[in-house]
C-alpha positions as CSV (number, residue, x, y, z in Angstrom):
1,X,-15.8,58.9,-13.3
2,X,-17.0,55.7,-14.6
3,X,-17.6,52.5,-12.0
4,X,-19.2,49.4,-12.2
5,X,-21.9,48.9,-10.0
6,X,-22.1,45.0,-9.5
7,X,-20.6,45.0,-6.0
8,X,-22.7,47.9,-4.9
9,X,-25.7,46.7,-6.1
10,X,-25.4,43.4,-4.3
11,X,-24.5,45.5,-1.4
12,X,-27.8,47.5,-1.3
13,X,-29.7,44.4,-2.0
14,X,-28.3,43.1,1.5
15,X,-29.1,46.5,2.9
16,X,-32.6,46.8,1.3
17,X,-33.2,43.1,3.0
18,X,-32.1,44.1,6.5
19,X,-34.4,47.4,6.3
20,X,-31.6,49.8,6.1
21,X,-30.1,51.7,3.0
22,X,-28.1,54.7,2.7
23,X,-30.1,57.5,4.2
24,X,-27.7,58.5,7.2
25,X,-24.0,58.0,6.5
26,X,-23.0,56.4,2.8
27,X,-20.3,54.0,2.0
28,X,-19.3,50.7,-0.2
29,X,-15.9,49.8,-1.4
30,X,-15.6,48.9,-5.5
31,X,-14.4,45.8,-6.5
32,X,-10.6,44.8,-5.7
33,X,-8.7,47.1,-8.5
34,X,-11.5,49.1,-9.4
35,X,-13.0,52.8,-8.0
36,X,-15.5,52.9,-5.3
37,X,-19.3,53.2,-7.8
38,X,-21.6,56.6,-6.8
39,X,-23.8,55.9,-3.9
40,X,-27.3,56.5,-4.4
41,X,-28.2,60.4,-4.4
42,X,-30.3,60.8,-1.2
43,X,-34.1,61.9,-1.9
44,X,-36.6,63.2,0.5
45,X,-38.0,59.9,1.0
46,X,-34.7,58.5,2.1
47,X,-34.5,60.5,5.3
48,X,-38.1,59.6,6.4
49,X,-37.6,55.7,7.1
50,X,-34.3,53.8,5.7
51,X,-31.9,53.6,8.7
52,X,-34.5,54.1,11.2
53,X,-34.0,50.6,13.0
54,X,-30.0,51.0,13.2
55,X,-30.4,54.6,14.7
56,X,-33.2,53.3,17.2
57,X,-30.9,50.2,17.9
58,X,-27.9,52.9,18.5
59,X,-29.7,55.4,20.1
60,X,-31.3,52.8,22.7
61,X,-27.1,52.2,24.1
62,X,-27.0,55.9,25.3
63,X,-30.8,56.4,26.5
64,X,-32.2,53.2,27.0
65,X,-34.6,51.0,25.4
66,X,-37.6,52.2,27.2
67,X,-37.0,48.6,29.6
68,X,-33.3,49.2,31.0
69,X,-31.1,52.1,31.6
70,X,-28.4,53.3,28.5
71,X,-25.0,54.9,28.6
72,X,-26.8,58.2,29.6
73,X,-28.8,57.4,32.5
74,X,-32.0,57.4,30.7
75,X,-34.9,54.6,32.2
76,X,-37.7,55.0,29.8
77,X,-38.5,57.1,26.8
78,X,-38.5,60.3,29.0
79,X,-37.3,63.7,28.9
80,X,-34.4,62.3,26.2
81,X,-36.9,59.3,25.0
82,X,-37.9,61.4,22.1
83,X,-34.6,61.3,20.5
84,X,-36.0,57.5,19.3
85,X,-39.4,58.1,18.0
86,X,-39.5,59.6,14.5
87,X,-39.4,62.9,15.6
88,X,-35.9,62.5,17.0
89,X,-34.4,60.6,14.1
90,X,-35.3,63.5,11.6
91,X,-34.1,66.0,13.6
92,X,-30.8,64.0,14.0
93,X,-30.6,63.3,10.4
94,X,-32.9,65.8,8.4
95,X,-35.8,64.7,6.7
96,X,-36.0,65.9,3.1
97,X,-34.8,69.3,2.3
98,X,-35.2,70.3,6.4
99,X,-31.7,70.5,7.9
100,X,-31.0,68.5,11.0
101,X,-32.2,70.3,14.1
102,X,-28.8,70.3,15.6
103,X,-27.1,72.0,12.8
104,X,-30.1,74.9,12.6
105,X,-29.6,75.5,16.6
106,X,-25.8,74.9,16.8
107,X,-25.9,72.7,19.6
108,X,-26.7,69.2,21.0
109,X,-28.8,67.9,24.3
110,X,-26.0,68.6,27.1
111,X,-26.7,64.9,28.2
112,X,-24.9,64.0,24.5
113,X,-22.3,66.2,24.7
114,X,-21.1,65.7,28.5
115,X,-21.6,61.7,29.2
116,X,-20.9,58.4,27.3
117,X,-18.6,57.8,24.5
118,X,-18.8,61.7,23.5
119,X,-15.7,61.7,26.4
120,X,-17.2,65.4,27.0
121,X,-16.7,66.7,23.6
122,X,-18.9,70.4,23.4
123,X,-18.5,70.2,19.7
124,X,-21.3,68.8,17.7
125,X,-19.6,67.9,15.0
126,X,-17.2,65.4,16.7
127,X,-20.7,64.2,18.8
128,X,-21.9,63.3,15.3
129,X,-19.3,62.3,13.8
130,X,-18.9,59.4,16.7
131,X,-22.5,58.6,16.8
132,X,-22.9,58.0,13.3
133,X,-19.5,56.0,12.4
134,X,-21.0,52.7,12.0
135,X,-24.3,54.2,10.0
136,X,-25.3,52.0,7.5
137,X,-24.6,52.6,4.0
138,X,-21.5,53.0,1.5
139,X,-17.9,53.2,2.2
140,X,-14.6,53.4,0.3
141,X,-10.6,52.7,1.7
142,X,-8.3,55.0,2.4
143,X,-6.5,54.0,-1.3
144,X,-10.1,54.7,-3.0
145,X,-10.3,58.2,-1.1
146,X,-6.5,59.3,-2.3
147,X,-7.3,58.3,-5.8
148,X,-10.7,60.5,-5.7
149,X,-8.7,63.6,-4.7
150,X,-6.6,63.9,-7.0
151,X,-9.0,62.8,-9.8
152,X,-9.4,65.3,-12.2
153,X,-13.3,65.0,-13.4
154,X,-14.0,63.9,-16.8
155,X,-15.4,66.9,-19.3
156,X,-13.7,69.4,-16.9
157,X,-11.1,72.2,-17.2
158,X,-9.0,72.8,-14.4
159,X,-6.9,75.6,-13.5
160,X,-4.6,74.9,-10.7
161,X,-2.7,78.5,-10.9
162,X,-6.6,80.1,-10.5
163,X,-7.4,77.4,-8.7
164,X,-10.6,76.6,-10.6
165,X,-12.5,73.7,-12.4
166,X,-14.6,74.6,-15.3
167,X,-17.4,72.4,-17.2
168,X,-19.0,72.4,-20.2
169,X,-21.0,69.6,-20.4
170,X,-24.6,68.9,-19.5
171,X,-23.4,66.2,-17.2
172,X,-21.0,67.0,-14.8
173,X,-19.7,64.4,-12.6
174,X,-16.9,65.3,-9.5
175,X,-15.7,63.5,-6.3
176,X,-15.4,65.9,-3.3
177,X,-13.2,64.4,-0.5
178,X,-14.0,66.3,3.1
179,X,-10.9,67.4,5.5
180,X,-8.6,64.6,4.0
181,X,-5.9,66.6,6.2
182,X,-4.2,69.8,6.5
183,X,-5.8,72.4,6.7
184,X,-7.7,70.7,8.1
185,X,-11.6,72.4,7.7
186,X,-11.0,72.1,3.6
187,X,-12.5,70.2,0.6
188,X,-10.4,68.2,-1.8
189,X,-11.0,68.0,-5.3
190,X,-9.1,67.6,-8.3
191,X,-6.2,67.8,-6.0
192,X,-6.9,71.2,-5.1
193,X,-8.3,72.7,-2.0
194,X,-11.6,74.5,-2.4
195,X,-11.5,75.4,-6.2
196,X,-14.1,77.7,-7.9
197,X,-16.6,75.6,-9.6
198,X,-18.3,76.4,-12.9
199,X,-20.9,74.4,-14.9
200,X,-23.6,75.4,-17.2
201,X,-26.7,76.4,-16.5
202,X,-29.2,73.0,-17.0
203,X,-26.3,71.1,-16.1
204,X,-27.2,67.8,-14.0
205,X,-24.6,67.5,-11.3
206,X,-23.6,64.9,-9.2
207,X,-21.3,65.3,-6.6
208,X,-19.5,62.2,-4.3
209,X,-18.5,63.3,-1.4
210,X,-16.3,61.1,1.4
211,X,-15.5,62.1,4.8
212,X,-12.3,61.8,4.9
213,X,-11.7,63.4,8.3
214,X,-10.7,61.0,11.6
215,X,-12.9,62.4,13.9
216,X,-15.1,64.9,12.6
217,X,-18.9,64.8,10.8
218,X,-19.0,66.6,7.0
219,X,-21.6,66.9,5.1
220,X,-21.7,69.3,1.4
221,X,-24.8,71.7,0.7
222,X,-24.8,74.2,-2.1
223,X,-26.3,77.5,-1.1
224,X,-27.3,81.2,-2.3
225,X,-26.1,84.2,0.3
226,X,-23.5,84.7,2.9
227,X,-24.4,81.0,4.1
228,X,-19.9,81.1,4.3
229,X,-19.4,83.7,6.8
230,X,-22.2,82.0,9.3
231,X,-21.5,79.9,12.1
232,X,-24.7,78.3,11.4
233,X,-24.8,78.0,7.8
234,X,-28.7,76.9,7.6
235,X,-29.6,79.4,9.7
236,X,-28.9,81.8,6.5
237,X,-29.2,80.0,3.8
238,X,-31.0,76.8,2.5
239,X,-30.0,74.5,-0.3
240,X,-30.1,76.0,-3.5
241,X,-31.6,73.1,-5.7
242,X,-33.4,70.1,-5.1
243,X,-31.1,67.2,-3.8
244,X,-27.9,69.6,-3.1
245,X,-27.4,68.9,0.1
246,X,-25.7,66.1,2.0
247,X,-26.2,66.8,5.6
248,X,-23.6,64.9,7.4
249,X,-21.3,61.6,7.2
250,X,-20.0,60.1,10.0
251,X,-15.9,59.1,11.0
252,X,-14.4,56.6,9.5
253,X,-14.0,53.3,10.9
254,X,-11.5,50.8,10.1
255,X,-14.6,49.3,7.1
256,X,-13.9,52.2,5.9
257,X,-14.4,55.8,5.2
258,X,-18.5,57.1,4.3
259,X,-19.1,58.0,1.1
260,X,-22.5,59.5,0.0
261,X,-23.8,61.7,-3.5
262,X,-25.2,64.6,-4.3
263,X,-27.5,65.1,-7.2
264,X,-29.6,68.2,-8.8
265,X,-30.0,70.2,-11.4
266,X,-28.1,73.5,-11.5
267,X,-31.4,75.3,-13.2
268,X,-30.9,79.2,-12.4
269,X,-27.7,80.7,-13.0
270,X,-26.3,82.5,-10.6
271,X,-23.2,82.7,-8.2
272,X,-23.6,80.3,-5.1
273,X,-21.2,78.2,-2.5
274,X,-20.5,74.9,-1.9
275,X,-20.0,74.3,2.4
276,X,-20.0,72.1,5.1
277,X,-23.1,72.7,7.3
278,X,-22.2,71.6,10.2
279,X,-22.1,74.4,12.4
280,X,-18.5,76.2,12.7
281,X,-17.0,74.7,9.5
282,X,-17.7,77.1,6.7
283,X,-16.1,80.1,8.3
284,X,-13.3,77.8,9.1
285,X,-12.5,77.1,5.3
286,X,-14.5,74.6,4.1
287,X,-16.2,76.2,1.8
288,X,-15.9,77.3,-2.1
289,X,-17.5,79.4,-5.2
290,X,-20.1,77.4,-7.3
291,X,-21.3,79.3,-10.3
292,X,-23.6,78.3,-12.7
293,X,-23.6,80.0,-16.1
């Protein structure tokens, strides 16, 4: 995929300046007439302080500010007050390579899931998903997010009767659109749902990856074991290289739909699996083959 960057770079600018960045859900629209560009790959330094201010300032609305009440009762940074100090924030949003505490233990505070805006969802992955919609960060229209799903990745061999993309190159580049609709739990790419994925081995990948779902968090990790048949994916497995995981991107809104990248090095060969994390997801499709040769 090739992009220019001008508008996005002007956009991170802005978002450098107000102290935020694109550490918790990713998004920027292109140009007018031209693809969304690749968000910025998120590091482990990303999920230690960019973002922290708009999750305090959107966590304070349902606990409180420490000074008034919030959404959830709360009067002061007490039994729910950690959820706002770093502590809180990481385990929200994962820090690093550390999944988010919610998607190791499956569940959420009950306060989150029964009061508020949640409307009494049990499911954490729409109690993310509504939390985090207006996260900082990139973003691409509906339009941009059709064209990515059907785009069939430059260097790449696809196989639609198989149902399988194959690289060859040393850089291999691929859009990965989340739940864009029925079945629902599914990834898009290349116009096909879930295909096997095959690079070389020393192969630097970068994967961009938009939530495409109305009401529902995604995220993308590639892992090593039977991560696909769990629940709780990260419970089982961990991410297979350095910077392959994208925890979770929140709903849509109408600026626009998250968008956030993926980038490693596929160094070990092996047979692994792309997934959702977020807890139930994977063993309800969304999930694929990823072999490096």
């Amino acid at each position: 995929m090739t992009r220019k960057r001008n508008t996005i770079i002007a956009s991170a600018a802005v978002l450098a300046a107000a102290g935020l960045g694109a550490g918790l859900a990713v998004a920027a629209a292109g140009s007018p007439g031209q693809g969304p560009a690749l968000a910025p790959a998120a590091s482990s330094a990303s999920y230690t302080s960019p973002g922290y201010s708009w999750y305090q300032s959107m966590m304070s609305g349902y606990y409180g500010n420490g000074t008034s009440s919030g959404m959830m009762g709360a009067t002061s940074y007490g039994s729910y007050g950690w959820m706002m100090s770093h502590a809180g924030y990481q385990w929200m949003t994962g820090s690093g390579t550390a999944a988010p505490g919610w998607m190791a233990g499956g569940t959420l505070p009950t306060a989150m899931m029964s009061t508020g805006m949640m409307g009494g969802s049990t499911d954490p992955g729409k109690v993310m998903g509504t939390l985090f919609a207006d996260a900082p960060g990139y973003r691409v229209s509906a339009t941009q997010a059709t064209v990515l799903g059907t785009e069939v990745p430059a260097g790449a061999q696809v196989g639609r009767a198989a149902n399988t993309i194959t690289f060859t190159t040393a850089n291999v580049t691929l859009a990965v659109l989340a739940s864009p609709s029925m079945p629902a739990e599914s990834f898009r790419i290349a116009g096909m749902t879930n295909p096997a994925i095959s690079v070389p081995a020393g192969a630097h990948v970068t994967i961009e990856l938009v939530n495409a779902d109305a009401d529902m968090a995604h995220g993308l990790v590639i892992t090593v074991g039977g991560a696909t048949a769990s629940w709780m994916p990260m419970m089982t497995a961990r991410p297979a290289f350095a910077g392959s995981a994208l925890w979770f991107l929140g709903n849509p809104t109408s600026a626009g739909m998250h968008e956030g990248t993926l980038a490693f090095t596929a160094t070990t060969p092996g047979i692994y699996h792309y997934l959702c994390p977020v807890p139930g997801h994977a063993q309800e499709g969304m999930a694929g083959a990823f072999t490096v040769r």
